[in-house]
N, CA, C and O of each residue as an XYZ file, in Angstrom:
344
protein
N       0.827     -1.198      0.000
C       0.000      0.000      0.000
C       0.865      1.253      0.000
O       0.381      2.332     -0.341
N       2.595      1.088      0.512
C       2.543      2.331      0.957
C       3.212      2.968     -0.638
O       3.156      4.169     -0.900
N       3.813      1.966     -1.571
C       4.069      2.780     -2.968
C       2.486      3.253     -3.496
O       2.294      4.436     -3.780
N       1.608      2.455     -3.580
C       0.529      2.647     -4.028
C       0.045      4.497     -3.555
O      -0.069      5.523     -4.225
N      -0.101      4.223     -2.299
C      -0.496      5.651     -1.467
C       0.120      6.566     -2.385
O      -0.583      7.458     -2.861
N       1.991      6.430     -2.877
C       2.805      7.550     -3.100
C       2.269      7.894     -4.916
O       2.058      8.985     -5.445
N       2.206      6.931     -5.324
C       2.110      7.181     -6.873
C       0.450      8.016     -6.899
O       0.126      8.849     -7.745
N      -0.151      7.689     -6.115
C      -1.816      7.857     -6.470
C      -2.026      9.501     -5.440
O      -3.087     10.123     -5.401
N      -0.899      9.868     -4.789
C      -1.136     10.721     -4.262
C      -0.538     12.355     -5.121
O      -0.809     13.534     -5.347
N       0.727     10.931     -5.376
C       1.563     12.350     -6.844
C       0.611     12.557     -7.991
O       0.293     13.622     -8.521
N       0.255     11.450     -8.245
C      -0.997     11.975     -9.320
C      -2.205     13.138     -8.921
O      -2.575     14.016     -9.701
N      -2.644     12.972     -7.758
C      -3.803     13.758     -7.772
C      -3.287     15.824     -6.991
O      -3.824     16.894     -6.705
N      -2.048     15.200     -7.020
C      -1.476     16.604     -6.585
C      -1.179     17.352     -7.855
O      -1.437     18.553     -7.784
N      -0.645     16.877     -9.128
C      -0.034     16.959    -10.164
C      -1.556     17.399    -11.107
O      -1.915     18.504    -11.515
N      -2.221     16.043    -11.232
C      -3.722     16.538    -12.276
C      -4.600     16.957    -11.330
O      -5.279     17.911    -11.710
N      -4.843     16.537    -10.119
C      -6.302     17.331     -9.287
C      -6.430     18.134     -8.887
O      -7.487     18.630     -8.497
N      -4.505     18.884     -8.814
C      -4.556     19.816     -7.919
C      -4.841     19.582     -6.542
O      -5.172     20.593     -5.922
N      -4.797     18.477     -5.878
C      -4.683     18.533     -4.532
C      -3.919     19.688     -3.893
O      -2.736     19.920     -4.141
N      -4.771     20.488     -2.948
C      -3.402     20.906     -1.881
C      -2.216     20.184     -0.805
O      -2.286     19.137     -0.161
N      -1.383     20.960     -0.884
C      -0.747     20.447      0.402
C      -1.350     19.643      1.415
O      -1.140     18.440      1.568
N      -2.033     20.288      2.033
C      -2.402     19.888      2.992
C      -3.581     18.517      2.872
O      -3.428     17.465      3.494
N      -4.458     18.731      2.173
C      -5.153     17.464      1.551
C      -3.939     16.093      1.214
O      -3.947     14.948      1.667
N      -3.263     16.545      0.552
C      -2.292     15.320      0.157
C      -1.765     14.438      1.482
O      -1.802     13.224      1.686
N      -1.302     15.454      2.229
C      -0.545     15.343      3.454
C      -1.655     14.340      4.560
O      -1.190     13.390      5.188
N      -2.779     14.639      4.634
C      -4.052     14.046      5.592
C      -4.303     12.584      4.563
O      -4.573     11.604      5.258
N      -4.260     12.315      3.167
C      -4.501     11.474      2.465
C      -2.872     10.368      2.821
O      -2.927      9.140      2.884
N      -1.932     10.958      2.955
C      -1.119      9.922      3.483
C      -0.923      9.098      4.544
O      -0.586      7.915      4.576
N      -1.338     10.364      5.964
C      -1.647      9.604      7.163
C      -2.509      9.037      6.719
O      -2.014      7.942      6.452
N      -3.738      9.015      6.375
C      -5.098      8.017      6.170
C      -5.004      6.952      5.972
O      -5.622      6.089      6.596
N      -4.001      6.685      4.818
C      -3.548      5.276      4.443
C      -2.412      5.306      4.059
O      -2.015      5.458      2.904
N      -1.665      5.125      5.249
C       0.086      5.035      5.370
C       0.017      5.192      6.947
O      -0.885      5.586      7.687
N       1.252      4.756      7.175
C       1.673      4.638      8.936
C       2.515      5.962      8.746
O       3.045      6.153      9.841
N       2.846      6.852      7.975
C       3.289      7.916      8.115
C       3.316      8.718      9.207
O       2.721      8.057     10.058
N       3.630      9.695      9.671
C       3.514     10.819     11.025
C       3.227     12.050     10.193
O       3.064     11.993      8.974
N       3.179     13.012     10.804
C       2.858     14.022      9.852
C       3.826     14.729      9.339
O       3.677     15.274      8.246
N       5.328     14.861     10.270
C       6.243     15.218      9.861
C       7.151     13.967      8.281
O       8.176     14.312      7.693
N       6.729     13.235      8.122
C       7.044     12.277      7.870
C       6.248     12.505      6.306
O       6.789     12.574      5.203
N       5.041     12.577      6.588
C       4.384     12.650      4.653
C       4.255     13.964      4.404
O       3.934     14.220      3.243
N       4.459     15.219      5.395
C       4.797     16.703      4.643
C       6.035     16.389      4.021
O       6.121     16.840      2.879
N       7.012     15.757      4.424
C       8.361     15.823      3.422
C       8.363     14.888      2.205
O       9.027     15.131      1.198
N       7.502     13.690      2.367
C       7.052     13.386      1.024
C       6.646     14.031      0.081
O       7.162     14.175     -1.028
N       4.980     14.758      0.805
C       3.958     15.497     -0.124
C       5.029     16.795     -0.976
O       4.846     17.061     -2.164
N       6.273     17.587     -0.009
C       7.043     18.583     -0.358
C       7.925     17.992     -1.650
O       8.138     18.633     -2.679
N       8.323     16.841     -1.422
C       9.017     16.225     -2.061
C       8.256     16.445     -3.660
O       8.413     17.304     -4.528
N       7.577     15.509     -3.584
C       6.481     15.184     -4.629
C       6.005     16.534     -5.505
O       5.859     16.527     -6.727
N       5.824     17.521     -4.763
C       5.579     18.985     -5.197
C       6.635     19.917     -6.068
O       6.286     20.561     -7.057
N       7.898     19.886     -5.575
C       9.093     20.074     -5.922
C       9.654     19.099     -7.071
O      10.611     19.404     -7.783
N       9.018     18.014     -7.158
C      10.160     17.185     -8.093
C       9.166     16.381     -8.330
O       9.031     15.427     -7.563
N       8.075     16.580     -9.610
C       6.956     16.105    -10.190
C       7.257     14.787    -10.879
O       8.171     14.855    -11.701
N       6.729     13.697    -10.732
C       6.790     12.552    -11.915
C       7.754     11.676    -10.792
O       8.055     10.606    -11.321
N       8.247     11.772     -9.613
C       9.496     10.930     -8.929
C       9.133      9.819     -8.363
O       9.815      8.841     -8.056
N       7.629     10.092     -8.197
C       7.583      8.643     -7.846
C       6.918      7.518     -8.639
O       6.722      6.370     -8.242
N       6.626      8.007     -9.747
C       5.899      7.407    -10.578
C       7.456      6.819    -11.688
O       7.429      5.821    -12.407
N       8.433      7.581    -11.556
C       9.832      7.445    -12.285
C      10.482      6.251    -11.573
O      11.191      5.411    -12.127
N      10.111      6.287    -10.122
C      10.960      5.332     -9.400
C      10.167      4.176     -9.196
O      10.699      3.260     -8.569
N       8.625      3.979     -9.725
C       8.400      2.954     -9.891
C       8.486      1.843    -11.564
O       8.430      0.645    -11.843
N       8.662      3.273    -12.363
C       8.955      2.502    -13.743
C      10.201      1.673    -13.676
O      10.248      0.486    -13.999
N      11.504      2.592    -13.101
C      12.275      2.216    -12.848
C      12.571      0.832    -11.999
O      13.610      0.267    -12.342
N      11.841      0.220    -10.977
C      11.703     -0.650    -10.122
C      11.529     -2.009    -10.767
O      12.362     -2.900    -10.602
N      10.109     -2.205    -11.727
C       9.876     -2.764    -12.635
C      10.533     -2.941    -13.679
O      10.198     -3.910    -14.360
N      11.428     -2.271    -14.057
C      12.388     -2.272    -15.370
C      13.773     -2.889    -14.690
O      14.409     -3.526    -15.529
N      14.171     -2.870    -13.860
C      15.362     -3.645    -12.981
C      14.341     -5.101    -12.590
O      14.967     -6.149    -12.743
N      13.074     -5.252    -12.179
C      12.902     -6.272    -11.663
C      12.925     -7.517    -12.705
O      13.346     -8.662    -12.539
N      12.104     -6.671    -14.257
C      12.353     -7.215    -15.358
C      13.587     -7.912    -15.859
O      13.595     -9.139    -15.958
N      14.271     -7.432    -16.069
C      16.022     -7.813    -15.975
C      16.599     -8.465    -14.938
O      17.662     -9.070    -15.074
N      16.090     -8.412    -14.061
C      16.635     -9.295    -12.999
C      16.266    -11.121    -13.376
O      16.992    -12.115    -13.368
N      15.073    -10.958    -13.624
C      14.002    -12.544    -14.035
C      14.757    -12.673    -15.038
O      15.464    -13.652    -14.799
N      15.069    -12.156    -16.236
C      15.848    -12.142    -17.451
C      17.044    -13.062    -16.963
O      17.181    -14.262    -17.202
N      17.894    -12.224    -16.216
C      18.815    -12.871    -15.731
C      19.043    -14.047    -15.147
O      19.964    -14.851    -15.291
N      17.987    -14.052    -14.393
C      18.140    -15.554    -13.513
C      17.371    -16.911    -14.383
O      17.466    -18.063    -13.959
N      16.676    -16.585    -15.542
C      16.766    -17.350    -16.725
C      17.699    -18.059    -17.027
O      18.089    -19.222    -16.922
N      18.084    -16.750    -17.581
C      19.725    -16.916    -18.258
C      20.470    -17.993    -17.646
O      20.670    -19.138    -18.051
N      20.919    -17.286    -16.374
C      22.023    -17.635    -15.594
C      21.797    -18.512    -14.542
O      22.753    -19.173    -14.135
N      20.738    -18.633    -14.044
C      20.050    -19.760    -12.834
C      20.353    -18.874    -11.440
O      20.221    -17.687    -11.142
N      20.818    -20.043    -10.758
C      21.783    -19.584     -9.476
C      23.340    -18.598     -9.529
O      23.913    -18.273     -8.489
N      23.625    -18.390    -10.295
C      24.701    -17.817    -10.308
C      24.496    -16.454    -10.244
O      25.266    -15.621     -9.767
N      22.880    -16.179    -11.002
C      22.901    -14.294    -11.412
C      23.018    -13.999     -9.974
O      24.047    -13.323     -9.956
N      22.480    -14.110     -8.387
C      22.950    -13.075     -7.616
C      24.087    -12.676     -7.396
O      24.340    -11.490     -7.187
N      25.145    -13.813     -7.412
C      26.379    -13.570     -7.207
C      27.295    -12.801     -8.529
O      28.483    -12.481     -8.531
N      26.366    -12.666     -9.504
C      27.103    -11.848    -10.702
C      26.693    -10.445     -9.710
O      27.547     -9.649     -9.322
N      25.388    -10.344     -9.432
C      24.590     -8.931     -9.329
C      25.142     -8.194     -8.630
O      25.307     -6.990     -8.828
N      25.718     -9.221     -7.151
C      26.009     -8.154     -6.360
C      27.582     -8.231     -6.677
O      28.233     -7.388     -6.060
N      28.176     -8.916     -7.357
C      29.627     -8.399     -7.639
C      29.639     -6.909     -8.665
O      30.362     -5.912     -8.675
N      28.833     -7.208     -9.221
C      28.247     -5.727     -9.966
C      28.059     -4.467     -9.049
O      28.953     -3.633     -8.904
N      27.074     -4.406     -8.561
C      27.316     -3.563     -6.903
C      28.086     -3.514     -6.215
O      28.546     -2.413     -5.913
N      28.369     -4.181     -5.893
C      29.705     -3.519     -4.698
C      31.135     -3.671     -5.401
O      32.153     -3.307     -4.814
């Protein structure tokens, strides 16, 4: 729920025009958020339009490639992955 909350909340701030403060009460509602906690989201989200909807394309497009990989490669792709990372 709690990506869900973020993408559906950037949307309606972005096309509905939600206010601040609406956005902010729509996160506590459904999120364990605090309030200090989804104003710096909702600020977030306001300031830097499309980020969370970017970081979920993004999520899906690595998770994609990941399955790809472990196709490929079986058991071995984590130990490629994280030699890749670190």
């Amino acid at each position: 729920m709690h990506n869900i909350s973020h993408q559906y909340c950037e949307r309606l701030i972005i096309y509905s025009r939600w206010s601040r403060d609406r956005a902010i009460q729509y996160l506590q509602d459904y999120s364990a958020f605090t309030y200090a906690s989804a104003a710096n989201e909702i600020d977030r989200y306001i300031t830097w339009p499309g980020q969370a909807c970017a970081y979920k394309v993004g999520e899906l497009k690595i998770r994609e490639l990941r399955n790809h990989a472990e196709k490929e490669l079986g058991n071995s792709c984590i130990h490629i992955i994280i030699k890749i990372e670190y």
